[in-house]
C-alpha positions as CSV (number, residue, x, y, z in Angstrom):
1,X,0.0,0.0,0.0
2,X,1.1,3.9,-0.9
3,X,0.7,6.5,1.2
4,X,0.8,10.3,0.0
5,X,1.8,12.7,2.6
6,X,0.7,16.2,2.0
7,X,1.6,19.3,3.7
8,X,0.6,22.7,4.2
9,X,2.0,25.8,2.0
10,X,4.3,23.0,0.3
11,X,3.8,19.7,-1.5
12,X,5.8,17.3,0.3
13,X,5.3,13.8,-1.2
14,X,6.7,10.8,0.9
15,X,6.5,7.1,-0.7
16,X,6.7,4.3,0.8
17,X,6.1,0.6,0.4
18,X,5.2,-2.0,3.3
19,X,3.7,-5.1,3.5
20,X,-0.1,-5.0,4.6
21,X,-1.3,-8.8,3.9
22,X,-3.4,-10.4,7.0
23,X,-1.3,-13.7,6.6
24,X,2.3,-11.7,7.3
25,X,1.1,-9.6,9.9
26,X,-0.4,-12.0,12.1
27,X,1.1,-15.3,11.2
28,X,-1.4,-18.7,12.1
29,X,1.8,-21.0,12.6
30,X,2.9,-19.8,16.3
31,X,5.7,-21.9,17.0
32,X,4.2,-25.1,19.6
33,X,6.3,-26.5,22.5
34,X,5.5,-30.2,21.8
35,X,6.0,-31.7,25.5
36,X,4.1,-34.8,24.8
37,X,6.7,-37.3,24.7
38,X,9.5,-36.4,26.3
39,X,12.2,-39.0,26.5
40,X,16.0,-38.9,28.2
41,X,17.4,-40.0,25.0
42,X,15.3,-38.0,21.7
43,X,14.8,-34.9,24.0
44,X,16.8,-34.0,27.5
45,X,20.4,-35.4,26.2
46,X,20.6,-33.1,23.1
47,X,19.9,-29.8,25.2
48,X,22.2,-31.5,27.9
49,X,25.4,-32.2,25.8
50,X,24.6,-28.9,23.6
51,X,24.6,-26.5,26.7
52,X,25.4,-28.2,29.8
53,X,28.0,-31.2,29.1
54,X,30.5,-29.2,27.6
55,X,33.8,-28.9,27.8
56,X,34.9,-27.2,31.0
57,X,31.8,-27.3,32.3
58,X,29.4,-30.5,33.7
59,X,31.7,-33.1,31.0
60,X,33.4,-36.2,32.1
61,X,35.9,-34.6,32.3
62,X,35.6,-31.3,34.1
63,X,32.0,-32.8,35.8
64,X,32.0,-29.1,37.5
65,X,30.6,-28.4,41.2
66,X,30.8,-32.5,41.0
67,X,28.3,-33.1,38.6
68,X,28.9,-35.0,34.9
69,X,25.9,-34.4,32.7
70,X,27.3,-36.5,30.2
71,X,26.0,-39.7,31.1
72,X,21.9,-40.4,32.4
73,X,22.9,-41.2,35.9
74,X,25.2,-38.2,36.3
75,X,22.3,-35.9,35.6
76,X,20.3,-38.0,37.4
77,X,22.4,-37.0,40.4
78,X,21.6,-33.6,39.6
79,X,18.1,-34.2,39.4
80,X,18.1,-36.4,43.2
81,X,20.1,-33.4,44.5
82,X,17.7,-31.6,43.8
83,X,19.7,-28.9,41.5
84,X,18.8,-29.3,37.8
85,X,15.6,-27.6,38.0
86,X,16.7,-25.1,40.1
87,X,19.5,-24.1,38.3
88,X,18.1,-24.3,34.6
89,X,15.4,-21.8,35.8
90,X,17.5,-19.3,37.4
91,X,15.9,-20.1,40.9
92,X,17.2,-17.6,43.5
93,X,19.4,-19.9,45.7
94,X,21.0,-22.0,42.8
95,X,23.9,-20.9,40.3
96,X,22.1,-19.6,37.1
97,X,22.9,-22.1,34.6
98,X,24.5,-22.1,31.4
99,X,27.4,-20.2,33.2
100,X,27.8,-16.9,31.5
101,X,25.8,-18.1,28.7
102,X,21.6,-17.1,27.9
103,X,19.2,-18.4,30.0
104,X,17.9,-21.9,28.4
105,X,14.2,-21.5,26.4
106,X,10.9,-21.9,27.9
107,X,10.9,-24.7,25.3
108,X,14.0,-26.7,26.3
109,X,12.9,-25.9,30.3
110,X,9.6,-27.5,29.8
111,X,11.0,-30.4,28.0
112,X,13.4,-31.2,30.7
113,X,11.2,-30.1,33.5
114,X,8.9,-33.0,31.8
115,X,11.2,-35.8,31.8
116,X,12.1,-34.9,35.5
117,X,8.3,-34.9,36.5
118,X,7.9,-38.2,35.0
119,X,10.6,-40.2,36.9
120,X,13.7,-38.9,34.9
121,X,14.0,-41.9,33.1
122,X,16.8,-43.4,30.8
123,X,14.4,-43.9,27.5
């Protein structure tokens, strides 16, 4: 759509172009957070070893503040201890976790949060 700007004692013509179609300004496909099956293996490891089991931080290797996220029964530990929830959410009383990195998504909280309110099991 073109707008024509007209002022007083002087033509002043401004054009401009923008995008007015109903589809693009209120998009129908809002993205979903699909917690329906939530399993250790398909869901909670990937977001783990992506931004937790790294290097220097919860690996085998490091396992930092004494817990290795690597493995199912290290964050499992996490989980008994009562920490992983506390710390993915930024729970006052627990070490904001990713260190120095962005908070995780609502997405990837929900997700874990899941799997630990179903018995954190190693499916």
């Amino acid at each position: 759509m073109k707008k024509l700007i007209v002022m007083a004692g002087a033509l002043v013509v401004m054009a401009g172009c923008y995008n007015d179609k109903y589809d693009n300004l209120y998009p129908t496909g809002a993205v979903v957070c699909d917690t329906t099956t939530v399993t250790y293996m398909a869901t909670v490891k990937p977001i783990i070893d992506a931004k937790c089991a790294t290097a220097g931080c919860h690996d085998a290797a490091t396992a930092g503040g004494g817990y290795n996220l690597s493995t199912h029964a290290g964050t499992v530990t996490s989980v008994t201890a009562g920490k992983l929830l506390g710390t993915i959410n930024w729970t006052p009383g627990f070490s904001a976790m990713p260190k120095n990195q962005p908070k995780l998504s609502s997405c990837e909280i929900n997700k874990i949060t899941r799997w630990v309110n179903q018995g954190a099991l190693n499916n």
